[in-house]
C-alpha positions in Angstrom: 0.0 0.0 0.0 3.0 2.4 0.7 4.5 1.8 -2.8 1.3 2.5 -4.2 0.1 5.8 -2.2 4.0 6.6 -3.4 3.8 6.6 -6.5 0.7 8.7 -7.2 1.8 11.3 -4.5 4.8 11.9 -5.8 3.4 12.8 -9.0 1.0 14.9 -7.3 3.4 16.5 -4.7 6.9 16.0 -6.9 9.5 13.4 -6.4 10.9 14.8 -2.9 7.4 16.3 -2.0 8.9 19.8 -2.7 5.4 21.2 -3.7 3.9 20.2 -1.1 6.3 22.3 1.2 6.1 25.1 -0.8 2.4 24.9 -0.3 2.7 24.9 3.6 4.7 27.7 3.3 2.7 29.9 1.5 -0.7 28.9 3.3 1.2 30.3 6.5 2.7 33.4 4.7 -1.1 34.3 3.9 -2.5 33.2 7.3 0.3 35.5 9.2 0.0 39.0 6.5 -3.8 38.6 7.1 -4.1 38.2 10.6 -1.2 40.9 11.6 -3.6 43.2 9.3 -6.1 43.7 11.8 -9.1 42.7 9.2 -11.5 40.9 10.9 -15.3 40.2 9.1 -17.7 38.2 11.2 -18.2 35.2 9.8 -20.9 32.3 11.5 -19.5 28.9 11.8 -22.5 27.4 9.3 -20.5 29.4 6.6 -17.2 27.8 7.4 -18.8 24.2 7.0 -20.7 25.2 4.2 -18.0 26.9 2.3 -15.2 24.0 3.5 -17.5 21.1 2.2 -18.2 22.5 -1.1 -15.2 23.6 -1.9 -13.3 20.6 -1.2 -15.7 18.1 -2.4 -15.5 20.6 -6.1 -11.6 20.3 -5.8 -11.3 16.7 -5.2 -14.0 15.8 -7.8 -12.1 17.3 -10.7 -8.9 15.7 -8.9 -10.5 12.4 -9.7 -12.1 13.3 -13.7 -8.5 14.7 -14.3 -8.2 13.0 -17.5 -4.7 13.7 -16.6 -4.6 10.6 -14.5 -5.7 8.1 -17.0 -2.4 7.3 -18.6 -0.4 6.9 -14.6 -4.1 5.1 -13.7 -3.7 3.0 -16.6 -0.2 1.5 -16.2 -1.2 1.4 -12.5 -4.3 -0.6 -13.1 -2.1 -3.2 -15.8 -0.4 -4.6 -12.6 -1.5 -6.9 -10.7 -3.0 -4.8 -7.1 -4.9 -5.5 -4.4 -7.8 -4.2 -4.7 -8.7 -2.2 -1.7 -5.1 -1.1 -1.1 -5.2 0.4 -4.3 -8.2 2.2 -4.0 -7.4 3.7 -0.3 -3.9 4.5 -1.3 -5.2 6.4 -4.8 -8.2 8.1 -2.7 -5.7 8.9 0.5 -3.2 10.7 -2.2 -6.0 12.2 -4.0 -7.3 13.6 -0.6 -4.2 15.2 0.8 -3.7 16.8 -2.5 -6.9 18.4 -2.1 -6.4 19.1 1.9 -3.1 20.4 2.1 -2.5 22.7 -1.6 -6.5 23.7 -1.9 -8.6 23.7 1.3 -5.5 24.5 3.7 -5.6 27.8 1.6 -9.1 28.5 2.5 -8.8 27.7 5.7 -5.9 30.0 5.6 -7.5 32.7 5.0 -10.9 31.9 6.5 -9.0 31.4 10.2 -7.0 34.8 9.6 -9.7 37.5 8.6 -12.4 35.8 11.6 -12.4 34.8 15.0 -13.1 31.0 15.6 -12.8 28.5 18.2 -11.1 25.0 18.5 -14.3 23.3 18.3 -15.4 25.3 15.1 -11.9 24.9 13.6 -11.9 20.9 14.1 -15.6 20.9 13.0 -14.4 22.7 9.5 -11.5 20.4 9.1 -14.2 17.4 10.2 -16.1 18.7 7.1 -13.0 18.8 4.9 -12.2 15.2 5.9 -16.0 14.2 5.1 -16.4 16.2 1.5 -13.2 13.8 0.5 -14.7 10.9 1.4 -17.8 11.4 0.3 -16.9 12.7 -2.8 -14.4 9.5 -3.8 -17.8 7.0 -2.7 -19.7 9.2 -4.7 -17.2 9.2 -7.5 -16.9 5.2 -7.5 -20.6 5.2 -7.4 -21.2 7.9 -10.1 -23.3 5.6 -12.3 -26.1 5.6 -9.5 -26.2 9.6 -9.9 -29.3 9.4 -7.2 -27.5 8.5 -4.7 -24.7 10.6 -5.0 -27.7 13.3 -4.8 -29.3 12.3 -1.9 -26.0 12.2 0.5 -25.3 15.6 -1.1 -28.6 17.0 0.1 -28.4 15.1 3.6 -24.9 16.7 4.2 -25.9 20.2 3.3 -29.1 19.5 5.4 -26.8 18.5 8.3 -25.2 21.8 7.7 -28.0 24.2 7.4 -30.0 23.1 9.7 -27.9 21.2 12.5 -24.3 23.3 12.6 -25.1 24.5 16.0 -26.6 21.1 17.5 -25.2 18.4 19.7 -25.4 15.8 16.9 -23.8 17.8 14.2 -20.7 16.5 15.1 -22.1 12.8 15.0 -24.1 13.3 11.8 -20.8 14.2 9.8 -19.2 11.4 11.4 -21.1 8.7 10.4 -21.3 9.9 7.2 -17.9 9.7 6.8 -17.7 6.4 8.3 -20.1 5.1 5.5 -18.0 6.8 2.8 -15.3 4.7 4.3 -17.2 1.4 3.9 -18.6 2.3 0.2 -14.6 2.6 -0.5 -13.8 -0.7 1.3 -16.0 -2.4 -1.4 -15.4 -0.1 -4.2 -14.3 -1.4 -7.8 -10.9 0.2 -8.3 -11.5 0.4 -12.1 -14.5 3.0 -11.3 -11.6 5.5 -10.8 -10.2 5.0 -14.4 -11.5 8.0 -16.7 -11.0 6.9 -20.0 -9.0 9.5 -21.6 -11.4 11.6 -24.4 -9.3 11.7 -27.6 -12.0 13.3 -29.4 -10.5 17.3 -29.3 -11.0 19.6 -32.2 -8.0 20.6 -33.9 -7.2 23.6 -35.5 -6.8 22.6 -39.1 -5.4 25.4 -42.0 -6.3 28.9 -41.6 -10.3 28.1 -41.2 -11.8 30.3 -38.4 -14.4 27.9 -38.5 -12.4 25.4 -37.1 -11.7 27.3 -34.4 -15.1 27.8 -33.6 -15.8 23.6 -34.4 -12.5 22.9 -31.8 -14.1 25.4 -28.9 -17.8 23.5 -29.4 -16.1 20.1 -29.2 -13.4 20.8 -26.3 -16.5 21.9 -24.4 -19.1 18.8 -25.3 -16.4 16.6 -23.8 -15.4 18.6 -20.7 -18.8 18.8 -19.4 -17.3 20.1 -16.1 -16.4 23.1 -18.0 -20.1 23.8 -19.1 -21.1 22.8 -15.2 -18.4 25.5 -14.1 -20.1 28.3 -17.1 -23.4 27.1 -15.3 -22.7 28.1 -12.3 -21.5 31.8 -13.2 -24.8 31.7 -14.5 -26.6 30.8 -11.3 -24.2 33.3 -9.4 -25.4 36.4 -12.2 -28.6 35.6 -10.9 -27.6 36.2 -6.9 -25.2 38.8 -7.0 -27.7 41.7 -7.3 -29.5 40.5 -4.4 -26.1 39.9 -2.2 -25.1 43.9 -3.3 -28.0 45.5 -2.0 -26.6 47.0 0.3 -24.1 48.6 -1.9 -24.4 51.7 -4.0 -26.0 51.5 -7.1 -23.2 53.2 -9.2 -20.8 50.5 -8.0 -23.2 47.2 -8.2 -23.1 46.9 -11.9 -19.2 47.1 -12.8 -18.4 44.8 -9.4 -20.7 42.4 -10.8 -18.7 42.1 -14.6 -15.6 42.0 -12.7 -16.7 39.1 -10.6 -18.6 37.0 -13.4 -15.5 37.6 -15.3 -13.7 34.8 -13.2 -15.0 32.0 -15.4 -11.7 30.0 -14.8 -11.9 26.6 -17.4 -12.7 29.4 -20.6 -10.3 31.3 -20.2 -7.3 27.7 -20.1 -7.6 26.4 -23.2 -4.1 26.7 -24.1 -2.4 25.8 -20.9 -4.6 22.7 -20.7 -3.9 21.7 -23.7 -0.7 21.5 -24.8 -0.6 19.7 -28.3 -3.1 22.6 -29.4 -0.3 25.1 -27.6 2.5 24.3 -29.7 0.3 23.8 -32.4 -0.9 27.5 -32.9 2.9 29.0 -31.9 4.4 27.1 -34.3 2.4 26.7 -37.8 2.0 30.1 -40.2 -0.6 32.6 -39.0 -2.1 30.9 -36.2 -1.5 33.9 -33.8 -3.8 36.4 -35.4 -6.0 32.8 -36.5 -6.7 31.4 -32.9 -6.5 34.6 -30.7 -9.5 36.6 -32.3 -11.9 34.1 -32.5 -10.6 32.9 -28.4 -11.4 36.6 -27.5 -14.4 37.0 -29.0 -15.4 33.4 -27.9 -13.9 34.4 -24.2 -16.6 37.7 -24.9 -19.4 35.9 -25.4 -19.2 33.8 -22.4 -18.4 36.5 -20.8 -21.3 38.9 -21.9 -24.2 35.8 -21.2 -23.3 36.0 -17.9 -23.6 39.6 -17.9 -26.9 39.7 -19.5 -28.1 37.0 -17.3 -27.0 39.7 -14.1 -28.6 42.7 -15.9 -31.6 40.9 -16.3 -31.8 39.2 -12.7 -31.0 43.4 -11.4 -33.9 44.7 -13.5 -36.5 42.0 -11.8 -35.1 42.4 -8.2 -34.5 46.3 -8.3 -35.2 47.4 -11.5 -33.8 50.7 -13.8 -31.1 48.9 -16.1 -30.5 52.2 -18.2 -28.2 52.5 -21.2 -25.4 53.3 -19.7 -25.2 50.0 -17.8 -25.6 47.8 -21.0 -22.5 50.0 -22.8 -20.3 48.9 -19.3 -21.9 45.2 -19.8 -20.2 45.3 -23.2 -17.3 47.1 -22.6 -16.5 44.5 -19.4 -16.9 41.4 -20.9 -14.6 42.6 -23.8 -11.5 44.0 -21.7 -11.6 40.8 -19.8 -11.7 38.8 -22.6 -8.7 40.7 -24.1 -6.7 40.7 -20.8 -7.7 36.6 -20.5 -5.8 35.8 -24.0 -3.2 38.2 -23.5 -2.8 36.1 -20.6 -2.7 33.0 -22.5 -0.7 33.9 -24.9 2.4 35.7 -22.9 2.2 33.7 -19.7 0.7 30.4 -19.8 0.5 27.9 -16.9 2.9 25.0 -16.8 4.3 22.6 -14.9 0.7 21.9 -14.1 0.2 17.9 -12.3 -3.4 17.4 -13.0 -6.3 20.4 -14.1 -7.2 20.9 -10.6 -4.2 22.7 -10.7 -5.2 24.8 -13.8 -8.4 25.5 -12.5 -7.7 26.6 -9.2 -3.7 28.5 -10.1 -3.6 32.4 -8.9 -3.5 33.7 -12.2 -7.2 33.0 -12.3 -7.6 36.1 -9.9 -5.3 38.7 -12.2 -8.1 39.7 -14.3 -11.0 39.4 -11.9 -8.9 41.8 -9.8 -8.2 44.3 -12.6 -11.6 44.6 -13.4 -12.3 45.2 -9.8 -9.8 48.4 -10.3 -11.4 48.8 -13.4 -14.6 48.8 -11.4 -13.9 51.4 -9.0 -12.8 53.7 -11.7 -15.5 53.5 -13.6 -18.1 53.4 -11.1 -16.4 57.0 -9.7 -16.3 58.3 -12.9 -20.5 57.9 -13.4 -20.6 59.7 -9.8 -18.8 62.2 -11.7 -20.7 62.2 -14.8 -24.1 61.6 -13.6 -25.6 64.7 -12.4 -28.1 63.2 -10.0 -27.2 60.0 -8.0 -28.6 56.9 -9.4 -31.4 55.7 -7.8 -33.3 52.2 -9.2 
């Protein structure tokens, strides 16, 4: 079992397990500049679950569908194993991966800007511990999609409604103890994703192809569409979680946020073939990156849309001058996200979690946040009377 949970965690953490200190060291670099700033938000302890569990269960799923893995899973699988060794070993390395260079970040930061406990911080990390388990039953078990959503609405049930009772605690437990028994019987070739060979290419100097190669990348990275989803579901929140905010400011903080749609914005650093592909053959520069931005635009200005729409029902008085910024958002991001791509792409990646979850993501979410504040002072400025919906 050692030599197993070996050799996947050294391809996850490096062959001396460098990353894995580096990782320590920068959760506690964050933890300590955070905490010695004096920045303290109150924050209840139902959030910290909440926040723990679904982030780690979303980081340790696309651990285990990195299609990354198939080619180590595969020669791993061709020997002869035991089976429950193998699948405890590939889950445990899976899990500290996700604990100790993801939700150790969080928890980083969640610990230094609030004030919690040693019960609150052992329940989070007892959540933690549980979203991994769960998430690997629920992974083996994928076929059976109704169970997998049942014990995901039990947990957040638990959360919800039972953070602050005695049998919390107990509730979480068990459910982790029956995560731990699926995985005792578990089939160790439900962990094998197949790797999806069926990737556009970018063929001549068609922009058409371009445009056939984004469609198919997406159709079989359905995480990817779950991910673009999702911003969609969060368009349709944010005006009600910036109520409280002035009006001016509402609409440009919410581009700059829905412009964080992480897998769109990768397509070259996940893919390398297609990387080396466009830098090297005639005209691909010019062929690839305007058809990416505007692509990269269009994502970006559905979600957008889908914001204005939910702020006209909820408050109401989407004016002109809110669909120009719209527009002009979801095309500066788009432009800063290929630039991006183009000049500084992500490598020396281990698996996509990696991509997905890599602090470039939060470059151009944070200029547009500066890009928000400017703009939103400027209409201040401009607008004679303050906007009122």
């Amino acid at each position: 079992m050692k030599m197993i949970f070996s050799a996947f965690s050294k391809k996850l953490f490096g062959v001396k397990y460098e990353r894995l200190t580096r990782t320590v060291f920068i959760c506690l670099i964050v933890f300590w500049g955070l905490y010695t700033g004096g920045f303290r938000i109150p924050v209840a302890p139902f959030i910290l679950y909440l926040t723990v569990s679904t982030f780690t269960a979303g980081v340790m799923w696309q651990a285990l569908s990195s299609e990354d893995n198939a080619v180590n899973m595969l020669n791993m699988i061709m020997l002869p194993f035991e089976r429950q060794k193998f699948v405890f070993s590939y889950v445990a390395a899976m899990g500290i991966y996700t604990f100790l260079t993801k939700t150790a970040v969080l928890l980083a930061v969640l610990l230094a800007v609030s004030v919690w406990n040693l019960t609150e911080i052992l329940c989070g990390v007892l959540c933690a511990v549980n979203a991994i388990l769960v998430t690997a039953a629920m992974f083996s078990l994928r076929r059976y999609w109704y169970t997998g959503t049942f014990w995901t609405a039990a947990v957040l049930a638990a959360i919800f409604l039972g953070w602050d009772k005695p049998w919390f605690i107990p509730v979480i437990s068990a459910s982790s103890i029956l995560a731990f028994l699926f995985l005792q019987n578990a089939d160790a070739y439900s962990f094998y994703i197949q790797k999806n060979k069926s990737r556009g290419a970018v063929r001549g100097h068609k922009h058409h192809s371009v445009w056939i190669y984004f469609f198919r990348y997406l159709g079989s990275h359905k995480n990817y569409l779950v991910n673009t989803v999702i911003m969609w579901c969060a368009a349709c929140v944010l005006p009600l979680a910036f109520k409280q905010m002035e009006s001016l400011f509402v609409i440009p903080v919410g581009f700059a946020v829905l412009s964080m749609n992480t897998p769109v914005s990768i397509l070259l650093s996940c893919d390398p073939a297609l990387e080396q592909a466009v830098r090297f053959l005639p005209g691909q520069k010019k062929t690839f990156c305007i058809p990416y931005c505007l692509f990269i635009f269009l994502c970006n200005l559905a979600a957008d849309v889908i914001f204005l729409c939910s702020f006209q029902i909820q408050t109401g008085g989407v004016t002109d001058w809110m669909i120009v910024t719209a527009v002009f958002f979801a095309l500066q991001s788009a432009v800063f996200s290929v630039l991006l791509e183009w000049f500084y792409p992500i490598r020396g990646w281990k698996i996509e979690s990696d991509l997905w979850h890599h602090p470039r993501k939060y470059i151009v979410p944070a200029v547009m946040l500066l890009l928000a504040g400017v703009v939103g002072t400027a209409l201040m400025i401009v607008l004679p009377v303050p906007f009122t919906p």
